[in-house]
C-alpha positions in Angstrom: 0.0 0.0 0.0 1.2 3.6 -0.7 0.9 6.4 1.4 1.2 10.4 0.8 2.2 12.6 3.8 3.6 16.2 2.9 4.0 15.4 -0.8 5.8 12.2 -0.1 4.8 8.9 -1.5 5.9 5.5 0.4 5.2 2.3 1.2 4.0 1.8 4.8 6.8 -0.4 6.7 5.8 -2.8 9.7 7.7 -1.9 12.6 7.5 -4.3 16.3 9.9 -5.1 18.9 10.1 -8.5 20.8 10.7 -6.3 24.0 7.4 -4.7 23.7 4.1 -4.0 22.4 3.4 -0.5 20.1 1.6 1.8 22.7 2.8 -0.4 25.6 5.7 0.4 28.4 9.3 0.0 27.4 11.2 -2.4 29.6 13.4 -1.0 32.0 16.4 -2.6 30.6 16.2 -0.1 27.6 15.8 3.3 29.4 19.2 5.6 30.6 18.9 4.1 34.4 18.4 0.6 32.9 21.1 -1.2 30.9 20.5 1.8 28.5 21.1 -0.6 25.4 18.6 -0.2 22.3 15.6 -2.2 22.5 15.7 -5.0 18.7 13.4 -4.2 16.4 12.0 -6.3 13.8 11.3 -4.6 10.4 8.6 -6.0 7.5 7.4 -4.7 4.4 10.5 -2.7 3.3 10.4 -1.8 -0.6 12.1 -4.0 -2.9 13.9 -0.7 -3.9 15.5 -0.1 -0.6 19.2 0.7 -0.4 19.1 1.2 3.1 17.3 2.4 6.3 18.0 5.3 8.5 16.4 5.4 12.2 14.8 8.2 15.0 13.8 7.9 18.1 12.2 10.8 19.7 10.7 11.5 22.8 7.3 13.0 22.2 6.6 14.6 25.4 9.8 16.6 26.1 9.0 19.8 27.6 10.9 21.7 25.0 9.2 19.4 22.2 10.6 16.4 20.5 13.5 15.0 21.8 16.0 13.0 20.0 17.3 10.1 21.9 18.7 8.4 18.5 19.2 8.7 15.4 21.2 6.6 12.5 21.2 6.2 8.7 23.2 4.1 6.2 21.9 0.9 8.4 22.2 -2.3 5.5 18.6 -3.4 4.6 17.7 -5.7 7.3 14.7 -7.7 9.0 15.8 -7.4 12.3 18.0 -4.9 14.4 19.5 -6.9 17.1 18.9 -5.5 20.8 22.4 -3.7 21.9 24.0 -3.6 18.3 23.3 -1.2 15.2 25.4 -0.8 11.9 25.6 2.3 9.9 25.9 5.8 10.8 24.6 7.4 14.6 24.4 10.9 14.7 24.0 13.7 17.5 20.9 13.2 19.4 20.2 15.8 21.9 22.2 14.7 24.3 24.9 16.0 21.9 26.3 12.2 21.8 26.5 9.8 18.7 24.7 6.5 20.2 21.4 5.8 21.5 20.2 7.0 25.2 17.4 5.1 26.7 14.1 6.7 28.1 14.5 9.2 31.1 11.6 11.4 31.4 12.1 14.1 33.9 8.5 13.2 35.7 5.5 11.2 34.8 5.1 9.3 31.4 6.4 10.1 28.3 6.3 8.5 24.9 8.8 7.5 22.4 8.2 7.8 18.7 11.1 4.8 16.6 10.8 5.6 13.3 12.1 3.5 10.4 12.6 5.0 7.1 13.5 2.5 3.7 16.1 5.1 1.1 16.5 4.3 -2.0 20.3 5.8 -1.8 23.1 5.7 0.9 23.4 9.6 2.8 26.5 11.0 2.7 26.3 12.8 6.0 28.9 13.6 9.0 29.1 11.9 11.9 28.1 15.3 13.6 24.8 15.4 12.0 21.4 15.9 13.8 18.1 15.1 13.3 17.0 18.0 10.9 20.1 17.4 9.0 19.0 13.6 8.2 15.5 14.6 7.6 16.7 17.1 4.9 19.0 14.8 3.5 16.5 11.7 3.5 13.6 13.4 2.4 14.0 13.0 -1.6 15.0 9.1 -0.9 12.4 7.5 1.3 10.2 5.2 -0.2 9.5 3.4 2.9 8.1 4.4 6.5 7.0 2.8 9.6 6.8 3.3 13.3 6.7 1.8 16.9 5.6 3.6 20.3 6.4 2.7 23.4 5.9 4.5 26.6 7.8 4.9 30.0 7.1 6.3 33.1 10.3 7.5 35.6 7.9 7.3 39.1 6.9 3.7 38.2 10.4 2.6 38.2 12.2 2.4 41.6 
């Protein structure tokens, strides 16, 4: 199936995790006070065409608005991202570091936005690149999309 948002057209991407449910909690083990490792992700659907995939994640509910927590591109077409390990390019999330931080809301629940985007080309990016950066650069080459939610909650954890 083929989707249009802003002008774009792709085909819709199936995006899960064996770690959790969309719209449910993200396990401990996978926020900042946890083992702060990336949750695996299993992928479906991506376009015959793809050349690669390129990653977010993004905390929804930041006070400031979105907040990127990781971001990475020039990831080999692949079914499954293994929990812990990632290949291609990470940039600068927000933390101003090049690697993935887990879930760490400053109170209450927040949720977390993984997006998954199938590129028809490689990006030739820095390693000092942020979000807006790979959005600019991706936007002419994605002709896949999906994404996962999960939620966490800082007071429920102790």
């Amino acid at each position: 199936m083929k989707k249009t948002t802003s002008g774009v057209d792709y085909k819709q991407i199936h995006v899960a995790s064996p770690a959790f449910q969309d719209g449910s909690m993200i396990p401990d083990k996978y926020a900042r006070e946890g083992e702060n490792i990336n949750p695996p992700l299993d992928i479906a659907q991506i376009p015959p065409g793809a050349v690669c995939l390129a990653l977010t994640m993004t905390d929804t509910d930041a006070p400031g608005g979105d907040w990127t927590h990781w971001l990475a591109w020039n990831i080999p077409v692949t079914h499954h991202i293994r929990e812990n390990d990632i290949h291609g390019m990470q940039g600068v999330n927000d933390f101003l570091q090049c690697q993935y931080i887990g879930p760490c809301p400053p109170e209450g629940t927040h949720h977390y936005q993984i997006s998954i985007y199938a590129l028809d080309a490689l990006l030739d990016l820095p390693v000092k690149t942020k979000k807006h950066q790979l959005e600019k650069e991706m936007s002419e080459h994605i002709i896949g999309f999906g994404q996962l939610m999960g939620s966490y909650t800082k007071n429920a954890r102790s």
